[in-house]
Backbone as XML, in Angstrom:
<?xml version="1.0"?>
<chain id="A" units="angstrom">
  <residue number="1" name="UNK">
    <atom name="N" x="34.825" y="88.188" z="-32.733"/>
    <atom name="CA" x="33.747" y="88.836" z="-33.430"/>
    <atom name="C" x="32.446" y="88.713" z="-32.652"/>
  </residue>
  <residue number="2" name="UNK">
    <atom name="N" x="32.113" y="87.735" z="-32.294"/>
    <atom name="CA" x="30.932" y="87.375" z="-31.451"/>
    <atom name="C" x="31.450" y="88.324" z="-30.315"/>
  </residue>
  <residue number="3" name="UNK">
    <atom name="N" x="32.005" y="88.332" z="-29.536"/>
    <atom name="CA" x="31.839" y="88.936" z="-27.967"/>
    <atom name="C" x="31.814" y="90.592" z="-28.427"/>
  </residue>
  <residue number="4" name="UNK">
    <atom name="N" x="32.773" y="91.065" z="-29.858"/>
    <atom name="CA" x="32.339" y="92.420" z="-29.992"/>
    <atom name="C" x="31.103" y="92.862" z="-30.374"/>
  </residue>
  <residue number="5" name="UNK">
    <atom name="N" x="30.087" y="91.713" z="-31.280"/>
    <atom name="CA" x="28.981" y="91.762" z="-31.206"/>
    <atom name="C" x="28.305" y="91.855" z="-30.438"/>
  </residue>
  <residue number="6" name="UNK">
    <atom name="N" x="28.332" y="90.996" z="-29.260"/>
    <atom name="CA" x="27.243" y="90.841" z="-27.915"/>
    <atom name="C" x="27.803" y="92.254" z="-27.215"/>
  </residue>
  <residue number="7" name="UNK">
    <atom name="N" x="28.665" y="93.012" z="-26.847"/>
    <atom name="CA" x="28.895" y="93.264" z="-26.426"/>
    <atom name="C" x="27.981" y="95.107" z="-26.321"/>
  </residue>
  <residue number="8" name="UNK">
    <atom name="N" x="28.564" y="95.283" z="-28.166"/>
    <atom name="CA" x="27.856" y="96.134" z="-28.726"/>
    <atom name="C" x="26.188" y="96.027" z="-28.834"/>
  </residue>
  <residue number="9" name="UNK">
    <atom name="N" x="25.420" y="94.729" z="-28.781"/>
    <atom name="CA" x="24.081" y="95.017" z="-28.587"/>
    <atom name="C" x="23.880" y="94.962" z="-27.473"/>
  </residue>
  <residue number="10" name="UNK">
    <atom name="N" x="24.629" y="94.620" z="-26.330"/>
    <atom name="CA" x="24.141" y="95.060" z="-24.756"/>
    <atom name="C" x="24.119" y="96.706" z="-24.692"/>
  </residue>
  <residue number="11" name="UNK">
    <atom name="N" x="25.134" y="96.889" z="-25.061"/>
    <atom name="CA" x="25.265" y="98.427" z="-25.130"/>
    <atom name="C" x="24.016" y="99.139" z="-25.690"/>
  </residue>
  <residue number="12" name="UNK">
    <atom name="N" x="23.690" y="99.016" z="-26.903"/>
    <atom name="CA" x="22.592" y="99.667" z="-27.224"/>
    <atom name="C" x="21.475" y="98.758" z="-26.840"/>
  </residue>
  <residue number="13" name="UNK">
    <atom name="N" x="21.452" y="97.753" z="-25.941"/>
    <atom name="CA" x="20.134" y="97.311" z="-25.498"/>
    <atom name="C" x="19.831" y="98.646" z="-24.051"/>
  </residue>
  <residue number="14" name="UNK">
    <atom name="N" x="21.167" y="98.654" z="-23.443"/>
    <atom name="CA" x="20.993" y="99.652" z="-22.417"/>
    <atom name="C" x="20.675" y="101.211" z="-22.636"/>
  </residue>
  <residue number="15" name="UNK">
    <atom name="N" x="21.021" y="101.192" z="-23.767"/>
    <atom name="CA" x="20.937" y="103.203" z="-24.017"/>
    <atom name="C" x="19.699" y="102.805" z="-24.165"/>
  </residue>
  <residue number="16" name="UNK">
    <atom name="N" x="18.882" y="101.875" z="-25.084"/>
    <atom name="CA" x="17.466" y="101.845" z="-25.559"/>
    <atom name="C" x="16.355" y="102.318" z="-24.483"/>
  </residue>
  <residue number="17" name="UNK">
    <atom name="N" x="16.915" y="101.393" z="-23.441"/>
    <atom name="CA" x="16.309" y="101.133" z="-22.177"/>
    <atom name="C" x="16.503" y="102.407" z="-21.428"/>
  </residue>
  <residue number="18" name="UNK">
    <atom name="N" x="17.495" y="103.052" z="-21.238"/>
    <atom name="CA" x="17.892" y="104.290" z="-20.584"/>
    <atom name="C" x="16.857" y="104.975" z="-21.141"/>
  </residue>
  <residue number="19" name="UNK">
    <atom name="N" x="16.783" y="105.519" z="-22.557"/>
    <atom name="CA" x="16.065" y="106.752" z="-23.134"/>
    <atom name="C" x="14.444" y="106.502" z="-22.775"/>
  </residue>
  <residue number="20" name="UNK">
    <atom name="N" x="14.285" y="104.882" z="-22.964"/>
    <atom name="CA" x="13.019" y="104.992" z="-22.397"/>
    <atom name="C" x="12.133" y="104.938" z="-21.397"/>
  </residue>
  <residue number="21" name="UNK">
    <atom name="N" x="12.888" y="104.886" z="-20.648"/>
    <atom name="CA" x="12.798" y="105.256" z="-18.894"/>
    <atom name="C" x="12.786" y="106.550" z="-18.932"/>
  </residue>
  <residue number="22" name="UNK">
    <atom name="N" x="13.291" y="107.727" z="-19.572"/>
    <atom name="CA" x="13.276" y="108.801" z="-19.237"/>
    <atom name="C" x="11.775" y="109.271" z="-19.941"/>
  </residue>
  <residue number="23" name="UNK">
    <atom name="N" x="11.443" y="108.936" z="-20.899"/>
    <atom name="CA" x="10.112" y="109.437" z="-21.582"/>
    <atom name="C" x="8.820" y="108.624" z="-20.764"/>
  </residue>
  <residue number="24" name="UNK">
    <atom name="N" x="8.835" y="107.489" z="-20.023"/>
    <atom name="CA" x="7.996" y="106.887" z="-19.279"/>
    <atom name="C" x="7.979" y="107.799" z="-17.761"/>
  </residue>
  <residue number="25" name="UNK">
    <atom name="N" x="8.791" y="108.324" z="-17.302"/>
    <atom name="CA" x="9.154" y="109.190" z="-16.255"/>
    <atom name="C" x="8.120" y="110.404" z="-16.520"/>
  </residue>
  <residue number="26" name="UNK">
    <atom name="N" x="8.366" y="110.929" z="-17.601"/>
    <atom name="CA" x="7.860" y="112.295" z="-18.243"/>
    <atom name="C" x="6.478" y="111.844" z="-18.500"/>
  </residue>
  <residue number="27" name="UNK">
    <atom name="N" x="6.003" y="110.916" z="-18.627"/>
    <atom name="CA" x="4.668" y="110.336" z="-19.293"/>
    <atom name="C" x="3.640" y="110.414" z="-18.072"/>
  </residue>
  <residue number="28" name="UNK">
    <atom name="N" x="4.222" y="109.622" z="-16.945"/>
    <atom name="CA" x="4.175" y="109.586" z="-15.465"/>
    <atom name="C" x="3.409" y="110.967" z="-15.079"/>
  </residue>
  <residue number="29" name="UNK">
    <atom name="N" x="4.573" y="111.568" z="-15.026"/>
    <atom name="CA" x="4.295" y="113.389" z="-14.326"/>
    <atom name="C" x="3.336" y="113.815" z="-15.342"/>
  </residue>
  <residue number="30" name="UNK">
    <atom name="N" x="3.203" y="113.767" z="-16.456"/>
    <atom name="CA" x="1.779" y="114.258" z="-17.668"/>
    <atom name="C" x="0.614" y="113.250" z="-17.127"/>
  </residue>
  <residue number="31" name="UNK">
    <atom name="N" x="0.875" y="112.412" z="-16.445"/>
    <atom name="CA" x="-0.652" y="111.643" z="-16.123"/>
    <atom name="C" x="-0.916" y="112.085" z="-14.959"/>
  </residue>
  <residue number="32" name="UNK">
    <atom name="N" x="-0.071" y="112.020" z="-14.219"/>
    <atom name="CA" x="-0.449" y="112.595" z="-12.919"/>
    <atom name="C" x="-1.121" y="114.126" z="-12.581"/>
  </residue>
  <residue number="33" name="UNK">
    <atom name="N" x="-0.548" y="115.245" z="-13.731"/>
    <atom name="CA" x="-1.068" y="116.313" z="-13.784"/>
    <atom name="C" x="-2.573" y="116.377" z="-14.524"/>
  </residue>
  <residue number="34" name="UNK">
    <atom name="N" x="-2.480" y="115.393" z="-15.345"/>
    <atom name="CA" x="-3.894" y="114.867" z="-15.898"/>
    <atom name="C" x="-4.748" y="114.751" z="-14.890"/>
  </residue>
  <residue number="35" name="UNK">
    <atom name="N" x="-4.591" y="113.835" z="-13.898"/>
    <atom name="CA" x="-5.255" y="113.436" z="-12.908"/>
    <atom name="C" x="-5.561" y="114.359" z="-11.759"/>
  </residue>
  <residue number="36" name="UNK">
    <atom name="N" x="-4.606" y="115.357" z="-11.350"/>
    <atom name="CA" x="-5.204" y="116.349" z="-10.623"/>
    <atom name="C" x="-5.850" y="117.361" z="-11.280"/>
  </residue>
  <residue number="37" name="UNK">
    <atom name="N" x="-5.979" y="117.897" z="-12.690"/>
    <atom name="CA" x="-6.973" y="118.471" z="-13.095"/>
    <atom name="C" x="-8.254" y="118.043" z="-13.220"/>
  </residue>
  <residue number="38" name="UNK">
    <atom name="N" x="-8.067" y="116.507" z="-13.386"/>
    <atom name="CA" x="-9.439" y="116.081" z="-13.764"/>
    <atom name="C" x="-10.265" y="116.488" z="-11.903"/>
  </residue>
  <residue number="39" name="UNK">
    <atom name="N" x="-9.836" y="115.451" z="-11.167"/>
    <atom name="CA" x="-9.839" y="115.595" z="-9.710"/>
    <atom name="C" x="-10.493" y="117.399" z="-9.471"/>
  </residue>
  <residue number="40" name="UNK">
    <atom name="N" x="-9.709" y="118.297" z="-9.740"/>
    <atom name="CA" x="-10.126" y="119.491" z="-9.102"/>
    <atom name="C" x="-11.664" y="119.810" z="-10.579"/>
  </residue>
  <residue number="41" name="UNK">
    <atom name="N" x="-11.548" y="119.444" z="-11.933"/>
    <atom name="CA" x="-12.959" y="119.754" z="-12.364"/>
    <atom name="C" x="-13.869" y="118.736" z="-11.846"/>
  </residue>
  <residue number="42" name="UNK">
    <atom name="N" x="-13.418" y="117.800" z="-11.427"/>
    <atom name="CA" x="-14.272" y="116.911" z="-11.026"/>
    <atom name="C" x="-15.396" y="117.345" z="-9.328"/>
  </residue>
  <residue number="43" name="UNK">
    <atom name="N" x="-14.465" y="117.805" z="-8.567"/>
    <atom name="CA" x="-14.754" y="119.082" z="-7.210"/>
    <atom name="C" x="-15.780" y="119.933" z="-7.912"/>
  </residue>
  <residue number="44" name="UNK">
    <atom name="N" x="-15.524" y="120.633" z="-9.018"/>
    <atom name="CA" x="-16.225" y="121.899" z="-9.526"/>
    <atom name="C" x="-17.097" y="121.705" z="-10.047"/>
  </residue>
  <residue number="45" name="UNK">
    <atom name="N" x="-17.513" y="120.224" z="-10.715"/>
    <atom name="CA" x="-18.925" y="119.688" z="-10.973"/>
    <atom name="C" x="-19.597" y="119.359" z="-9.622"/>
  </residue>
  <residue number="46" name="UNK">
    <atom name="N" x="-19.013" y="118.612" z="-8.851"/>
    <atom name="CA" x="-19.800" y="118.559" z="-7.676"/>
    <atom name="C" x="-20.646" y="119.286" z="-6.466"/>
  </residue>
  <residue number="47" name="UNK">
    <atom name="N" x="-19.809" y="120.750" z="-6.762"/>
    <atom name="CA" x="-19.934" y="121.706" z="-6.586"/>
    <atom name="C" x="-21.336" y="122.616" z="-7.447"/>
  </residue>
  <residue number="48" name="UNK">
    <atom name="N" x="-21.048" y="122.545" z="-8.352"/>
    <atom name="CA" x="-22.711" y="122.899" z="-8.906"/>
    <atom name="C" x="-23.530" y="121.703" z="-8.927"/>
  </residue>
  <residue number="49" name="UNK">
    <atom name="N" x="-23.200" y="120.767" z="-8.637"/>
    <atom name="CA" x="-24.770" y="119.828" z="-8.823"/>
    <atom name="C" x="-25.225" y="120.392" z="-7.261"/>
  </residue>
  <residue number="50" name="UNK">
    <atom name="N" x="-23.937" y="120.200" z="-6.124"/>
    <atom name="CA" x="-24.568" y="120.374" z="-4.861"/>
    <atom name="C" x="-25.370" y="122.398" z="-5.064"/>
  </residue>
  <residue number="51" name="UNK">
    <atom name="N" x="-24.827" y="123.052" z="-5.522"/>
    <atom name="CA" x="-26.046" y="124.509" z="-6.009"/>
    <atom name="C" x="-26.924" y="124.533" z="-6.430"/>
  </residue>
  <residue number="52" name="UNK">
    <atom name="N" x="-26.760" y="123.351" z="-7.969"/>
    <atom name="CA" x="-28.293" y="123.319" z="-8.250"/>
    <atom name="C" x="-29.375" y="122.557" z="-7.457"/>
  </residue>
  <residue number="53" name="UNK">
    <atom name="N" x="-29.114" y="121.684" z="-6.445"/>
    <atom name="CA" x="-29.857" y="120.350" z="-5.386"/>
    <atom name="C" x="-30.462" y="122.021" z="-4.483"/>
  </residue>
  <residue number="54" name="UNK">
    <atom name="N" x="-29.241" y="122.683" z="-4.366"/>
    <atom name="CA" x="-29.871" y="123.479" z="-3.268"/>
    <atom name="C" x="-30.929" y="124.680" z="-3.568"/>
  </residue>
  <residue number="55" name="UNK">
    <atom name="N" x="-30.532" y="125.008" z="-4.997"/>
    <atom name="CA" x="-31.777" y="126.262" z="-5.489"/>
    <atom name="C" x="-32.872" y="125.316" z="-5.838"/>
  </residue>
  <residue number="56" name="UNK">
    <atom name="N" x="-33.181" y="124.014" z="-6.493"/>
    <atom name="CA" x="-33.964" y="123.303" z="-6.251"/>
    <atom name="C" x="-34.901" y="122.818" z="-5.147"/>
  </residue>
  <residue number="57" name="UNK">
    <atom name="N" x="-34.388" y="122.551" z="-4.106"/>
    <atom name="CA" x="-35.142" y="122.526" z="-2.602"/>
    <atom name="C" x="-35.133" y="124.081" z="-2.196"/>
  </residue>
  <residue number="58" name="UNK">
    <atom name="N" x="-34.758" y="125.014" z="-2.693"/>
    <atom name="CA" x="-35.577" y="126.461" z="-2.330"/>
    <atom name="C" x="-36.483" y="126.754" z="-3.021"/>
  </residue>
  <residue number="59" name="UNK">
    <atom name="N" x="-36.520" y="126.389" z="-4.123"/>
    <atom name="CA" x="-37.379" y="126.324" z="-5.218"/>
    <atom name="C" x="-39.076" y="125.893" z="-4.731"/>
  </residue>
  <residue number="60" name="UNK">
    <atom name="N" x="-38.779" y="124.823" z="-4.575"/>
    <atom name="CA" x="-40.294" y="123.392" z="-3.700"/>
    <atom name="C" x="-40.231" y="124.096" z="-2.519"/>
  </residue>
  <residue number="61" name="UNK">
    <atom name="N" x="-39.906" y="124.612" z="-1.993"/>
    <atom name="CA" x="-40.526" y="125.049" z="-0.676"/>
    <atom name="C" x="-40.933" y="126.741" z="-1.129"/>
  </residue>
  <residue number="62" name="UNK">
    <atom name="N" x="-40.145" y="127.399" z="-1.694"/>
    <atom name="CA" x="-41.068" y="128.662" z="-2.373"/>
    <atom name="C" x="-42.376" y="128.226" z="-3.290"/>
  </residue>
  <residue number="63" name="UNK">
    <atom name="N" x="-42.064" y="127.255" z="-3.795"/>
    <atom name="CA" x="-43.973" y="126.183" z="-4.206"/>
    <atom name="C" x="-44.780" y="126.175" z="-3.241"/>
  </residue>
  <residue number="64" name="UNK">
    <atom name="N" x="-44.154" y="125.565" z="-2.703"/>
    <atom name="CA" x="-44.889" y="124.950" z="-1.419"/>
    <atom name="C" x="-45.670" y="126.045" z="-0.797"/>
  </residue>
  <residue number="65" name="UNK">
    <atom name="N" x="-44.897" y="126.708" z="-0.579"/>
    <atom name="CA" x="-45.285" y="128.191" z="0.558"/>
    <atom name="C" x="-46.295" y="129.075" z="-0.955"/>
  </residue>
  <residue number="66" name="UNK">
    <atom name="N" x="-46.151" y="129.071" z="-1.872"/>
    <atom name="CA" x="-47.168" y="129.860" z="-2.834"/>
    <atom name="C" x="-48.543" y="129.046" z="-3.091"/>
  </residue>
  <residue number="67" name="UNK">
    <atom name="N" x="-48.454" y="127.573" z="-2.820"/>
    <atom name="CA" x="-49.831" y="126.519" z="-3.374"/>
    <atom name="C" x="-50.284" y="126.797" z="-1.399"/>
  </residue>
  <residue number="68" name="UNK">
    <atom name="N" x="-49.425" y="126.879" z="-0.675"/>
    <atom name="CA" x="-50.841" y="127.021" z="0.451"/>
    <atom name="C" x="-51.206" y="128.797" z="0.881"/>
  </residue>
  <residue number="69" name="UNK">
    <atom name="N" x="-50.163" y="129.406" z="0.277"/>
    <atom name="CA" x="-51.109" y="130.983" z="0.409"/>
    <atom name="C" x="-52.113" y="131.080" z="-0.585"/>
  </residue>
  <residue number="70" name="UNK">
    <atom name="N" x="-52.258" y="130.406" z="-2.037"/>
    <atom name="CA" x="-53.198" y="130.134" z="-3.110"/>
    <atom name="C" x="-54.410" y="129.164" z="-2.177"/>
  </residue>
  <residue number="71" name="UNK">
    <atom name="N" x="-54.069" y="128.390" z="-1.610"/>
    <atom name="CA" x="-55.408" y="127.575" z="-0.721"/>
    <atom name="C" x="-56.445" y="128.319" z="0.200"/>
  </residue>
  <residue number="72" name="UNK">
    <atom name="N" x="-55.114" y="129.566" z="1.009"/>
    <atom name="CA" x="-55.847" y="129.937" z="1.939"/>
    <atom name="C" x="-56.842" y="131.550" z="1.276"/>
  </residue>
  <residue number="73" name="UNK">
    <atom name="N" x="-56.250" y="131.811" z="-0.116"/>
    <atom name="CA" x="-56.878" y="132.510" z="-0.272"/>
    <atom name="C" x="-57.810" y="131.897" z="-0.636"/>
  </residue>
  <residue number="74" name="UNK">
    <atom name="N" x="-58.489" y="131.095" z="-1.475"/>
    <atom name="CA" x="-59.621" y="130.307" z="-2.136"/>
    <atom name="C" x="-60.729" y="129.932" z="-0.982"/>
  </residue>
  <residue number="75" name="UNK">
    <atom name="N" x="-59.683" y="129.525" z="0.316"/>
    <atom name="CA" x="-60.997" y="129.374" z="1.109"/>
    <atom name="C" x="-61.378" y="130.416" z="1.818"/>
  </residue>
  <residue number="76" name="UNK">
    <atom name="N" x="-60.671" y="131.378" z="2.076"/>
    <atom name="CA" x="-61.428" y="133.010" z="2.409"/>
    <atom name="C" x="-62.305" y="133.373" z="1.478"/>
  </residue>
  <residue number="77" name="UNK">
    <atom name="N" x="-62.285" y="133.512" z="-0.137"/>
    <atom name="CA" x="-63.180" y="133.828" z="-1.215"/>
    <atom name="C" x="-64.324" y="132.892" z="-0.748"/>
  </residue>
  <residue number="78" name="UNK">
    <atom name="N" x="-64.319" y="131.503" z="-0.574"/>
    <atom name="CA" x="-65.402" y="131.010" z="-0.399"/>
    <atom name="C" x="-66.521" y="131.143" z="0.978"/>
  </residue>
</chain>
């Protein structure tokens, strides 16, 4: 009785173990696809901060270039 016992919970200790190796497998490949989406939105934010850095420094220098044509007119008026 005992060894058909042990025998029978090895058995279903192993299917247990089998089935859940296969859903940890599957869990795996869902994180990993997690992770390259995040990865490529993560590119596509970086990507507009580096657009907005750059219409920003076109920005200050179209300032720039309007506060000294505003100077040079003020000192011609004067």
């Amino acid at each position: 009785m005992r060894k058909t016992f042990a025998v029978a919970l090895m058995l279903t200790a192993s299917l247990g173990l089998a089935a859940c190796d296969k859903k940890s497998e599957d869990k795996a490949q869902d994180a990993n696809q997690h992770a390259e989406q995040a990865q490529q939105d993560m590119n596509k934010a970086q990507d507009k901060v580096n657009d907005a850095a750059k219409e920003n420094a076109e920005a200050a220098k179209a300032q720039a270039e309007s506060n000294a044509a505003a100077q040079d007119e003020a000192a011609k008026k004067q």
